[in-house]
CHARMM internal coordinates of N, CA and C (Angstrom, degrees):
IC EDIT
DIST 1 N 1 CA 1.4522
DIST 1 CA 1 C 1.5247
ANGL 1 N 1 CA 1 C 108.53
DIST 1 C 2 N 1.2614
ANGL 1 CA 1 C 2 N 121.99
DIHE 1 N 1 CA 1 C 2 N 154.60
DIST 2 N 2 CA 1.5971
ANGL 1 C 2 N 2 CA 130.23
DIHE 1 CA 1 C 2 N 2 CA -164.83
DIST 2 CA 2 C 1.2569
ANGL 2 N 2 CA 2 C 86.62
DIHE 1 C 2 N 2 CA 2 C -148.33
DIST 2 C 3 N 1.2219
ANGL 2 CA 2 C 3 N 109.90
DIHE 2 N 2 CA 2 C 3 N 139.12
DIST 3 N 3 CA 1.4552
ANGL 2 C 3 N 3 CA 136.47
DIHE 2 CA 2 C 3 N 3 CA 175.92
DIST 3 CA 3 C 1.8640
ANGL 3 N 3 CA 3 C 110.36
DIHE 2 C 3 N 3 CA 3 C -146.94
DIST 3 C 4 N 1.5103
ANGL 3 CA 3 C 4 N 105.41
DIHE 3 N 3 CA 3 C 4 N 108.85
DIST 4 N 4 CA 1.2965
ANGL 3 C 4 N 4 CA 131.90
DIHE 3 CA 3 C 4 N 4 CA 149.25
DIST 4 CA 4 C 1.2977
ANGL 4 N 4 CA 4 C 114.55
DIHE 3 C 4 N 4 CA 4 C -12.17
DIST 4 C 5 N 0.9834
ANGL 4 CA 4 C 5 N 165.70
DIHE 4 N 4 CA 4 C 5 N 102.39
DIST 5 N 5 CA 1.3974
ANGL 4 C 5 N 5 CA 146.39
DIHE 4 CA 4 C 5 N 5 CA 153.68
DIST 5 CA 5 C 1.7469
ANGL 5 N 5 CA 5 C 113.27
DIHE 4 C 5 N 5 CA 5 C -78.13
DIST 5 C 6 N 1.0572
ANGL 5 CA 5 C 6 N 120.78
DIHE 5 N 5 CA 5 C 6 N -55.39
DIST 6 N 6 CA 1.6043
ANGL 5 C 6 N 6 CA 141.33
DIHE 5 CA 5 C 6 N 6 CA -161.96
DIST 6 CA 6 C 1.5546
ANGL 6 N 6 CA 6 C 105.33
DIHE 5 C 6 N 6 CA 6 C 12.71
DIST 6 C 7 N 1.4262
ANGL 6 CA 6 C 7 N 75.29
DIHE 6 N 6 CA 6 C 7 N 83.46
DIST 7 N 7 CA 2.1417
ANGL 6 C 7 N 7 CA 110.78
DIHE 6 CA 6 C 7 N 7 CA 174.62
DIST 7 CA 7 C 1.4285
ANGL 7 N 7 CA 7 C 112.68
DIHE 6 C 7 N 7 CA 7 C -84.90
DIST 7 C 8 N 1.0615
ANGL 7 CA 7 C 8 N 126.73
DIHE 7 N 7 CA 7 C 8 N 124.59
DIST 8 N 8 CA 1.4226
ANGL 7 C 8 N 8 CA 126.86
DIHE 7 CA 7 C 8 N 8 CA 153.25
DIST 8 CA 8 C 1.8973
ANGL 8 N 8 CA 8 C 119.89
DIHE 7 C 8 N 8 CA 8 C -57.68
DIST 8 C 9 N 1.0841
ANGL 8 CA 8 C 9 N 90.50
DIHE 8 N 8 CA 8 C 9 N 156.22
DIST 9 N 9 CA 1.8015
ANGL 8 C 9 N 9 CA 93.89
DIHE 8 CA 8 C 9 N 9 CA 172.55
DIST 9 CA 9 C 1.2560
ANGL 9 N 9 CA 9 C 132.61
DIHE 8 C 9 N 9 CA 9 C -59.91
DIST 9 C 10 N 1.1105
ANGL 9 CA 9 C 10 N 125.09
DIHE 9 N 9 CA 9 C 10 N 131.80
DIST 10 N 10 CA 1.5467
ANGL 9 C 10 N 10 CA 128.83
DIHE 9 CA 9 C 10 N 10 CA -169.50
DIST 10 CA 10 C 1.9265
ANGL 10 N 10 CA 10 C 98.97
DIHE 9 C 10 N 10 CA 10 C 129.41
DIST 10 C 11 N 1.6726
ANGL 10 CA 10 C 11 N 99.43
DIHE 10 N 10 CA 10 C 11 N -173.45
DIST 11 N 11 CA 1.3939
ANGL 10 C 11 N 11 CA 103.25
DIHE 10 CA 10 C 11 N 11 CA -167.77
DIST 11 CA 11 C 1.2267
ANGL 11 N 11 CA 11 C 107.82
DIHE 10 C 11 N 11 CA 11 C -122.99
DIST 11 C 12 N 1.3841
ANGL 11 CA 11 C 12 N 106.00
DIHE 11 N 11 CA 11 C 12 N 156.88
DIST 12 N 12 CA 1.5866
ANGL 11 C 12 N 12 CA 117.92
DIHE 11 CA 11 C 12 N 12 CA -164.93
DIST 12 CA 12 C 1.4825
ANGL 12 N 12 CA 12 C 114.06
DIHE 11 C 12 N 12 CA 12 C -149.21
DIST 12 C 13 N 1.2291
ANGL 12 CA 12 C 13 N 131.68
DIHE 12 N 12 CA 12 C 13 N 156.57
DIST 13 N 13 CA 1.1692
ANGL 12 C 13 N 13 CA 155.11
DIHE 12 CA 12 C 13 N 13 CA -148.07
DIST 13 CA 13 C 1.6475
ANGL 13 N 13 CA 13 C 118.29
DIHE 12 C 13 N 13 CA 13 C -128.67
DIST 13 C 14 N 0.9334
ANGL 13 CA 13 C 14 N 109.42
DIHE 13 N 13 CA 13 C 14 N 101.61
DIST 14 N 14 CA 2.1500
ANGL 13 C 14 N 14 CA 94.29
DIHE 13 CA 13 C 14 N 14 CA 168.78
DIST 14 CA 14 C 1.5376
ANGL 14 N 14 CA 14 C 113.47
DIHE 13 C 14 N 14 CA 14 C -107.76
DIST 14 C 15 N 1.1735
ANGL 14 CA 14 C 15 N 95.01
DIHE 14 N 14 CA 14 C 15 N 123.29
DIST 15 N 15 CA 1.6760
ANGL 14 C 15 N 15 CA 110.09
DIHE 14 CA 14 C 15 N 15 CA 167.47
DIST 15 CA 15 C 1.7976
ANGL 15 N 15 CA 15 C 115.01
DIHE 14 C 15 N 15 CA 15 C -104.93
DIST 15 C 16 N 1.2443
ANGL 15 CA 15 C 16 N 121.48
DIHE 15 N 15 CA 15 C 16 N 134.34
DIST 16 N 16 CA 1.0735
ANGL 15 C 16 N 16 CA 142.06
DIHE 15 CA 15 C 16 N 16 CA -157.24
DIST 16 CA 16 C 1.4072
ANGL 16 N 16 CA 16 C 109.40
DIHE 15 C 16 N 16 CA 16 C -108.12
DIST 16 C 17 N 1.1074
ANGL 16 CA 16 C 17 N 141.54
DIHE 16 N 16 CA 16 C 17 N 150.21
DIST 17 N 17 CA 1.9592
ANGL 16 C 17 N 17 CA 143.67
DIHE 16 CA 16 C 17 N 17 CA -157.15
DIST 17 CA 17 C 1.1596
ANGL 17 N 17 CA 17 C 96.48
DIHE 16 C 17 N 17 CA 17 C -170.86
DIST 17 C 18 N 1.4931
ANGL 17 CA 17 C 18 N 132.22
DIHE 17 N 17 CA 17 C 18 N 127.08
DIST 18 N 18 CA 1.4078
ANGL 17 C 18 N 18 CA 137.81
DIHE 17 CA 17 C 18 N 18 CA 122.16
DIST 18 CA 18 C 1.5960
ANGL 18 N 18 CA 18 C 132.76
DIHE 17 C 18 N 18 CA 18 C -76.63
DIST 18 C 19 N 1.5894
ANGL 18 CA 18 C 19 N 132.57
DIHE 18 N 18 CA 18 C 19 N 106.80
DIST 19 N 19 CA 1.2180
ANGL 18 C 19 N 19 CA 104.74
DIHE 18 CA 18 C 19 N 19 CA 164.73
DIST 19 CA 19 C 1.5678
ANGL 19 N 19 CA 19 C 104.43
DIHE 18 C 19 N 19 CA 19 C -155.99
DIST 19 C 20 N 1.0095
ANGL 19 CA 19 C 20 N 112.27
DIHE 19 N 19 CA 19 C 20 N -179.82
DIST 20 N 20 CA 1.5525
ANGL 19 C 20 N 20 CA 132.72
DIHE 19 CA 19 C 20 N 20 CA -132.62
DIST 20 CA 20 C 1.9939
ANGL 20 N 20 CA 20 C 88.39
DIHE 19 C 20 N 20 CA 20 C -82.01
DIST 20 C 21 N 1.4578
ANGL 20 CA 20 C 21 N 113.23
DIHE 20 N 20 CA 20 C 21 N -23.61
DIST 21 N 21 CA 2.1736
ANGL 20 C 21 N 21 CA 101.47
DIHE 20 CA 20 C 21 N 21 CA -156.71
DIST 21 CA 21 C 1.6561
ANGL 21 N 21 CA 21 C 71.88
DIHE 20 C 21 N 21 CA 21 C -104.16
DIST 21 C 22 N 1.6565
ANGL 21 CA 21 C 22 N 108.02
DIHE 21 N 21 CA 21 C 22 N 176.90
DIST 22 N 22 CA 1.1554
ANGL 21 C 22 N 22 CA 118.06
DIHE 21 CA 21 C 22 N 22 CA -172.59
DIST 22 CA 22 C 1.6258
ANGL 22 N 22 CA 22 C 99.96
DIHE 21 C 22 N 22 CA 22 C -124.21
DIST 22 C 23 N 1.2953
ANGL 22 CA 22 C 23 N 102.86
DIHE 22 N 22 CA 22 C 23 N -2.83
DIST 23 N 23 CA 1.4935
ANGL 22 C 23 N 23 CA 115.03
DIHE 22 CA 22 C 23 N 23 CA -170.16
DIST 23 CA 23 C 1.5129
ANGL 23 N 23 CA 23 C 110.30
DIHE 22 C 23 N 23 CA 23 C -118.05
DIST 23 C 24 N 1.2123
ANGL 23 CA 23 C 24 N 138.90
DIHE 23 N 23 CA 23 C 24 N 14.94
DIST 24 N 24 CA 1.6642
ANGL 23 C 24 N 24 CA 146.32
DIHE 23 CA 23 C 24 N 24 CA -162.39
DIST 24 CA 24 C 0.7477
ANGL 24 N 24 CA 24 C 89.19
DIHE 23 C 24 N 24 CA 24 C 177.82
DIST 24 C 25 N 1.7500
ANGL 24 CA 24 C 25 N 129.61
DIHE 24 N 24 CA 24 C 25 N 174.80
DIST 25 N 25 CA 1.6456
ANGL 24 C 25 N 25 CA 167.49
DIHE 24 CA 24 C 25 N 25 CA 146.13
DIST 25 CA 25 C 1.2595
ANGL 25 N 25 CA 25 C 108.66
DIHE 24 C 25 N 25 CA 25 C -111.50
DIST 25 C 26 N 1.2084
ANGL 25 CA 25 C 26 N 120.63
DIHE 25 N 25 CA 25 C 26 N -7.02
DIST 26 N 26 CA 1.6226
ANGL 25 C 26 N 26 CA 124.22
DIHE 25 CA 25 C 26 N 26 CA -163.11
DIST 26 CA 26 C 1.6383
ANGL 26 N 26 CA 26 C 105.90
DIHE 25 C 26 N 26 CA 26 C -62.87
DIST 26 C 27 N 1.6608
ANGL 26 CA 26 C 27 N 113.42
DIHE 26 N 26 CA 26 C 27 N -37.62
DIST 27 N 27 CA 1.3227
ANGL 26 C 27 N 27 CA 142.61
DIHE 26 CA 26 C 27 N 27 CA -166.76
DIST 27 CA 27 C 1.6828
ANGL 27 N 27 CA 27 C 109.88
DIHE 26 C 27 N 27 CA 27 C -89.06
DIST 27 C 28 N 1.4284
ANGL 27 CA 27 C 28 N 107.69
DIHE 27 N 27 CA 27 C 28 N 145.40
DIST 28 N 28 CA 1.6905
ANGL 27 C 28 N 28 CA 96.98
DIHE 27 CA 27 C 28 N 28 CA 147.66
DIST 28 CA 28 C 1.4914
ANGL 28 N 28 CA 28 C 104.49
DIHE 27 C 28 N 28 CA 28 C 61.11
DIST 28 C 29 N 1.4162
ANGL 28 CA 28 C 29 N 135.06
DIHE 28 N 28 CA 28 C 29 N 10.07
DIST 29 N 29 CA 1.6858
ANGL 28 C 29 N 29 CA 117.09
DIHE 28 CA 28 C 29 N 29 CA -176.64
DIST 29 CA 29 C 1.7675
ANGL 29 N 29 CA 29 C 103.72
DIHE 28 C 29 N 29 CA 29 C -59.63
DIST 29 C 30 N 1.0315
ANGL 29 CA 29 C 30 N 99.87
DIHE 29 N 29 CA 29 C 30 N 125.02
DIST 30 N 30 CA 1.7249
ANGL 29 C 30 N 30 CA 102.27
DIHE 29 CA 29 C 30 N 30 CA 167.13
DIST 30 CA 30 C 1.6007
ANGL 30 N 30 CA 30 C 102.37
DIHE 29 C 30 N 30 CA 30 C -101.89
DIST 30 C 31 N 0.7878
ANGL 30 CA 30 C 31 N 89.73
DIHE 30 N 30 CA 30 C 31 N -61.32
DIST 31 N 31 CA 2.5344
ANGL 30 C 31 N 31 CA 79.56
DIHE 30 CA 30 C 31 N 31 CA 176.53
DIST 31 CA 31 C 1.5773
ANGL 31 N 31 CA 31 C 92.97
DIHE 30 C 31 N 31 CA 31 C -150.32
DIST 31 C 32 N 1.4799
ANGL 31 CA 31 C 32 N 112.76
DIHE 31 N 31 CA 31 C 32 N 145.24
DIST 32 N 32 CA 1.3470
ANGL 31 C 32 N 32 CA 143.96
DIHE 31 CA 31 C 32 N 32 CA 143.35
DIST 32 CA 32 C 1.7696
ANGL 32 N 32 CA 32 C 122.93
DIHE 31 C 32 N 32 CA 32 C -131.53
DIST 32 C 33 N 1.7146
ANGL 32 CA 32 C 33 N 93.87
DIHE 32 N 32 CA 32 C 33 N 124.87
DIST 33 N 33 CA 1.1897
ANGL 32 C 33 N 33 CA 88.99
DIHE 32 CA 32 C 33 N 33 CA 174.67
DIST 33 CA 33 C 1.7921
ANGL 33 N 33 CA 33 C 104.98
DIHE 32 C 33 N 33 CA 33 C -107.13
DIST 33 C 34 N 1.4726
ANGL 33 CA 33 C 34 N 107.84
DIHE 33 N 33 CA 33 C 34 N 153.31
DIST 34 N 34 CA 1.1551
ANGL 33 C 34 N 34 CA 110.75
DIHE 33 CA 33 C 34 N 34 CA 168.12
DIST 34 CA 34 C 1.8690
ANGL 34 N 34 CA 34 C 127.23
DIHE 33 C 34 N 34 CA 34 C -93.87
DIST 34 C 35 N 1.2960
ANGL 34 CA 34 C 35 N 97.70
DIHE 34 N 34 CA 34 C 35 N 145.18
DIST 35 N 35 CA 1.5854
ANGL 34 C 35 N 35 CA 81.26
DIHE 34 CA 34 C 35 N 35 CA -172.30
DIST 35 CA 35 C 1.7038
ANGL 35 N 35 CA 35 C 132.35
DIHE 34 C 35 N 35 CA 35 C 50.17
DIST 35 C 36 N 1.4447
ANGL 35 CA 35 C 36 N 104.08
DIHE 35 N 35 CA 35 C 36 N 44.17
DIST 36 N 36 CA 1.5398
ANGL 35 C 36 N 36 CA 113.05
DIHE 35 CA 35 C 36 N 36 CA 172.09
DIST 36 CA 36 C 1.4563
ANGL 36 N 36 CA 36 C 111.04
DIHE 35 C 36 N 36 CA 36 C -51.63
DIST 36 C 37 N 1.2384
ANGL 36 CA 36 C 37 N 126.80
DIHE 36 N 36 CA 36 C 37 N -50.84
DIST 37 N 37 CA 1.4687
ANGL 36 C 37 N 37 CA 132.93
DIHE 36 CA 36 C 37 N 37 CA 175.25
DIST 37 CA 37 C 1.2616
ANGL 37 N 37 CA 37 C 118.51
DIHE 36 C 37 N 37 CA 37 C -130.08
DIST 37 C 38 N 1.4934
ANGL 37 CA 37 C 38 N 116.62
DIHE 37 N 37 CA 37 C 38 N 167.53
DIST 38 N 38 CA 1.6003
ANGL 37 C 38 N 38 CA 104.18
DIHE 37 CA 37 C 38 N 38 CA 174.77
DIST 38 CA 38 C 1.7435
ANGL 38 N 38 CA 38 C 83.07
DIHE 37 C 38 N 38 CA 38 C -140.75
DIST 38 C 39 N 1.6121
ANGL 38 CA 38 C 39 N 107.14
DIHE 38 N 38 CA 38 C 39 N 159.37
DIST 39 N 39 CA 1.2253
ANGL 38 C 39 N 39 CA 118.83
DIHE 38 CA 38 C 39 N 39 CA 145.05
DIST 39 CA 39 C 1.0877
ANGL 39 N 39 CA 39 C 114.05
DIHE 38 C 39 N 39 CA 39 C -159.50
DIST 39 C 40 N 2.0476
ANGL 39 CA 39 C 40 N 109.54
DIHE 39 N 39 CA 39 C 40 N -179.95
DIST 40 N 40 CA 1.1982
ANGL 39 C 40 N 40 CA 108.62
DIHE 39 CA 39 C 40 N 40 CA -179.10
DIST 40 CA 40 C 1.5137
ANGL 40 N 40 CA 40 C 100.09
DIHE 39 C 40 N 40 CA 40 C -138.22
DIST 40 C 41 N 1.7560
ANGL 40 CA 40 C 41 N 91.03
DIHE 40 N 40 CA 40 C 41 N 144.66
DIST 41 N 41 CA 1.4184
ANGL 40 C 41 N 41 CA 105.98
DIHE 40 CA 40 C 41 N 41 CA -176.68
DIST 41 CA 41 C 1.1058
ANGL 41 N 41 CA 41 C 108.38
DIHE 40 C 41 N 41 CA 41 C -100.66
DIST 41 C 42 N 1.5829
ANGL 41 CA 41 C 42 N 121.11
DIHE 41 N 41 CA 41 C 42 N 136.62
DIST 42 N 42 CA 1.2434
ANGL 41 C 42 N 42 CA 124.47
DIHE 41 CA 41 C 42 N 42 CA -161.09
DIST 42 CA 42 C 2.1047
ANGL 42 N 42 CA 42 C 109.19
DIHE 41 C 42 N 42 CA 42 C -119.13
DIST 42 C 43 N 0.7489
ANGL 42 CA 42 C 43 N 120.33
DIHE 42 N 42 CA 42 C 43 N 155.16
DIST 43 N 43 CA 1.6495
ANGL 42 C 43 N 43 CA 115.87
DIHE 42 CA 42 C 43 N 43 CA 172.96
DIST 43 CA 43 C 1.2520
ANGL 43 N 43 CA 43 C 114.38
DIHE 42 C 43 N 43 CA 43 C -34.88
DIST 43 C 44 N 1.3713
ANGL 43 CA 43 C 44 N 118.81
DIHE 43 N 43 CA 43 C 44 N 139.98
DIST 44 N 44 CA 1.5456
ANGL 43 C 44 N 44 CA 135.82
DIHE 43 CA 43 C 44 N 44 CA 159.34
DIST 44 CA 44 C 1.2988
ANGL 44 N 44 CA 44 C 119.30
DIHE 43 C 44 N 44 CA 44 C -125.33
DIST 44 C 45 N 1.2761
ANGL 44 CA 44 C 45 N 114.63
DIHE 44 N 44 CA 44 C 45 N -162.86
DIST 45 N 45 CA 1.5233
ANGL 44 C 45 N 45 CA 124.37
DIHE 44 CA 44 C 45 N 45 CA -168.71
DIST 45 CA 45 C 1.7191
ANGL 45 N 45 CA 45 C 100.84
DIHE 44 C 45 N 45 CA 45 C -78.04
DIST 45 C 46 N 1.3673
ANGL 45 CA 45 C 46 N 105.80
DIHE 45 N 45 CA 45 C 46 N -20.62
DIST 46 N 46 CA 1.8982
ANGL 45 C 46 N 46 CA 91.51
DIHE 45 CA 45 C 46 N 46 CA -153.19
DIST 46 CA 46 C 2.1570
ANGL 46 N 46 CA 46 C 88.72
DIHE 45 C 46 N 46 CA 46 C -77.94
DIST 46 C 47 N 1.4438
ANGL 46 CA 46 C 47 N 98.36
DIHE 46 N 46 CA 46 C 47 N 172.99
DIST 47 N 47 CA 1.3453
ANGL 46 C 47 N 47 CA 103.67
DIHE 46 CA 46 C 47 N 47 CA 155.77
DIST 47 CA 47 C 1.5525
ANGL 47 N 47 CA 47 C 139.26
DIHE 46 C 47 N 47 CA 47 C -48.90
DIST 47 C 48 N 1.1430
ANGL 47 CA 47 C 48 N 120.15
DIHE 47 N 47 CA 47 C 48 N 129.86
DIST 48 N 48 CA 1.4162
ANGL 47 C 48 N 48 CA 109.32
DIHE 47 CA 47 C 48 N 48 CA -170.96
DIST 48 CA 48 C 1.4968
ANGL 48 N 48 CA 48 C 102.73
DIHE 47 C 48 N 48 CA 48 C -80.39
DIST 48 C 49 N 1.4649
ANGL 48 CA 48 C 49 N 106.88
DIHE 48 N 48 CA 48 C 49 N 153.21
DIST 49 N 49 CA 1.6693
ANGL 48 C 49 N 49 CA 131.73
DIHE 48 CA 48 C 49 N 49 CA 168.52
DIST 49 CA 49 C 1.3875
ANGL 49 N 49 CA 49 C 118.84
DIHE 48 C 49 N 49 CA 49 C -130.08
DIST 49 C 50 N 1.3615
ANGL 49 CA 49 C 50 N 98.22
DIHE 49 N 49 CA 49 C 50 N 167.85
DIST 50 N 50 CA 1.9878
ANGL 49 C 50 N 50 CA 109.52
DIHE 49 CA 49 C 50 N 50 CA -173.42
DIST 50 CA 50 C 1.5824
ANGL 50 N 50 CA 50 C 98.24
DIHE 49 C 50 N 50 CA 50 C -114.99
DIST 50 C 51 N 1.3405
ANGL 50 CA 50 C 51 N 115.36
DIHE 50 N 50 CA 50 C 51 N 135.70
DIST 51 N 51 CA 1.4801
ANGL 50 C 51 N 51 CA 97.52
DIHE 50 CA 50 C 51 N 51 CA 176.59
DIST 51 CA 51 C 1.1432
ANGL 51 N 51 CA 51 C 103.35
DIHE 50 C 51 N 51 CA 51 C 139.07
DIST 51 C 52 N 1.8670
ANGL 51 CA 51 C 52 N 117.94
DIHE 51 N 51 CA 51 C 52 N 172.25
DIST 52 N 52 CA 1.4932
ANGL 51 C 52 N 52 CA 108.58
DIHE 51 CA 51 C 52 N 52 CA 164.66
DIST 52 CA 52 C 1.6168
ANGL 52 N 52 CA 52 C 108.53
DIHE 51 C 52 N 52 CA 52 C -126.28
DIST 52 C 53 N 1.0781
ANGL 52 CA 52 C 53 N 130.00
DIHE 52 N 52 CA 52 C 53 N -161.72
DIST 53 N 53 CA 1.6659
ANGL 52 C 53 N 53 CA 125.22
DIHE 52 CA 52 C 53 N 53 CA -131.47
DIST 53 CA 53 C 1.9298
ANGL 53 N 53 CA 53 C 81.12
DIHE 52 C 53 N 53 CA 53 C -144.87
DIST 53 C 54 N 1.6029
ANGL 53 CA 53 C 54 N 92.45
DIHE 53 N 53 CA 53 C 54 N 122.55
DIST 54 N 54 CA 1.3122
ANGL 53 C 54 N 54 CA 92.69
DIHE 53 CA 53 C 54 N 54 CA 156.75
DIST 54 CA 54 C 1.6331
ANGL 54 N 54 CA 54 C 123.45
DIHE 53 C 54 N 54 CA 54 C -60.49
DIST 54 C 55 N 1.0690
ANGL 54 CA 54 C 55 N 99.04
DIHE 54 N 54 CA 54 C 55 N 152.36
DIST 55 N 55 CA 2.1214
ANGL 54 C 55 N 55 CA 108.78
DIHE 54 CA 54 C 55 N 55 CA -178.92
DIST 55 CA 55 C 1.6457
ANGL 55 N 55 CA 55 C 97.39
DIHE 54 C 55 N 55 CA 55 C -152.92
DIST 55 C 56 N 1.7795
ANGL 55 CA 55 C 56 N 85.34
DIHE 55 N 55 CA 55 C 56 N 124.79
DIST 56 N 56 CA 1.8035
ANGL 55 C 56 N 56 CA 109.02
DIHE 55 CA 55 C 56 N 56 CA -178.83
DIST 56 CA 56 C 1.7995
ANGL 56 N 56 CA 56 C 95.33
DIHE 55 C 56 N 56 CA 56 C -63.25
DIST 56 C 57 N 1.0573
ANGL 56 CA 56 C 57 N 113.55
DIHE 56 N 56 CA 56 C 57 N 154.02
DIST 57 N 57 CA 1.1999
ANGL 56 C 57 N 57 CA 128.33
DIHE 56 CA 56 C 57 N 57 CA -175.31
DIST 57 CA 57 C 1.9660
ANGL 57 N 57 CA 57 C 103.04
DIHE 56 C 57 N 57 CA 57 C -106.50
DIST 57 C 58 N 0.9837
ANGL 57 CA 57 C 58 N 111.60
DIHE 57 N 57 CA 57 C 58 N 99.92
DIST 58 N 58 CA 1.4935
ANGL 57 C 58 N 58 CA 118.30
DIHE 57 CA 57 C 58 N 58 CA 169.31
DIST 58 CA 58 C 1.6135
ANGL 58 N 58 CA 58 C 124.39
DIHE 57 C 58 N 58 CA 58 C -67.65
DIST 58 C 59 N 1.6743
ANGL 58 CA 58 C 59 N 117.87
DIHE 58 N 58 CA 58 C 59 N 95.95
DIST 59 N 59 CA 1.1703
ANGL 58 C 59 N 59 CA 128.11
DIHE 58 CA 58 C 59 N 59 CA 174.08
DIST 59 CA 59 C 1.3639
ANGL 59 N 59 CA 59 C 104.82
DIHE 58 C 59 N 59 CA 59 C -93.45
DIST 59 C 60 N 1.4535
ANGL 59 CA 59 C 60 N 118.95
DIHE 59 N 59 CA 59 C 60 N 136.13
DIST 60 N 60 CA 1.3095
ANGL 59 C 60 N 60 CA 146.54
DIHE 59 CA 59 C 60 N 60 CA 125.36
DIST 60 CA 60 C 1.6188
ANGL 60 N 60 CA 60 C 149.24
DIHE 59 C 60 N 60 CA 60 C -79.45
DIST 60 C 61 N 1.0415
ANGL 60 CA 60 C 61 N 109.28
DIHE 60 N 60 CA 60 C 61 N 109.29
DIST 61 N 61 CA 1.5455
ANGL 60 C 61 N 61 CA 110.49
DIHE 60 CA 60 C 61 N 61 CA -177.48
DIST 61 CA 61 C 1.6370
ANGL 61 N 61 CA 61 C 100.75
DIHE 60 C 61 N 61 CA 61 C -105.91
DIST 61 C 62 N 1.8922
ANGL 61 CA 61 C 62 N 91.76
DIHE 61 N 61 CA 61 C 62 N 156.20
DIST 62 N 62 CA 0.9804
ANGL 61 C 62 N 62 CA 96.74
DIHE 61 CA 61 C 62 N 62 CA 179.25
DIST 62 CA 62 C 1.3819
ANGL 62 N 62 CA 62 C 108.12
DIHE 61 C 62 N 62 CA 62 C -120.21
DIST 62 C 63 N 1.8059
ANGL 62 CA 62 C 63 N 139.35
DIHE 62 N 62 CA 62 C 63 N 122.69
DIST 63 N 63 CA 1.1937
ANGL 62 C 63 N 63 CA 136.00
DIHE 62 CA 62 C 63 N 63 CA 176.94
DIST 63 CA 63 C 1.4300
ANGL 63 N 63 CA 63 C 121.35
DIHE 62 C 63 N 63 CA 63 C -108.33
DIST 63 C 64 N 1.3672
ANGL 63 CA 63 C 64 N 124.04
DIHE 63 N 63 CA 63 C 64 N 119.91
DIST 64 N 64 CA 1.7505
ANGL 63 C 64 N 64 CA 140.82
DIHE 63 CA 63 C 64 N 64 CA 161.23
DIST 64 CA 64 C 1.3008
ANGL 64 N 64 CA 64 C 112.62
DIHE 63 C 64 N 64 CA 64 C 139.33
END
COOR INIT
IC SEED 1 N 1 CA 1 C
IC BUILD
């Protein structure tokens, strides 16, 4: 799987969640970690922007 990021500059963090609704976290948390990784994105060739970057949201179901 490949996932897009197209991040602006500066640093960022991913925290990770399992839980049971597909619509809240409030419910059902089975594990979240905070801050699994951090990095920082630094300048490239493309044009700079202000703002933050859409990101596809990865659902999993589980069937049987």
């Amino acid at each position: 799987m490949h996932i897009q990021l197209n991040l602006g500059v500066g640093s960022y963090t991913l925290t990770v969640a399992v839980h049971s609704d597909a619509t809240t976290h409030l419910v059902n948390n089975y594990d979240w970690w905070d801050k699994v990784i951090g990095l920082q994105v630094v300048p490239g060739p493309e044009p700079p922007f202000v703002g933050s970057a859409w990101l596809p949201v990865l659902h999993v179901e589980r069937h049987g």
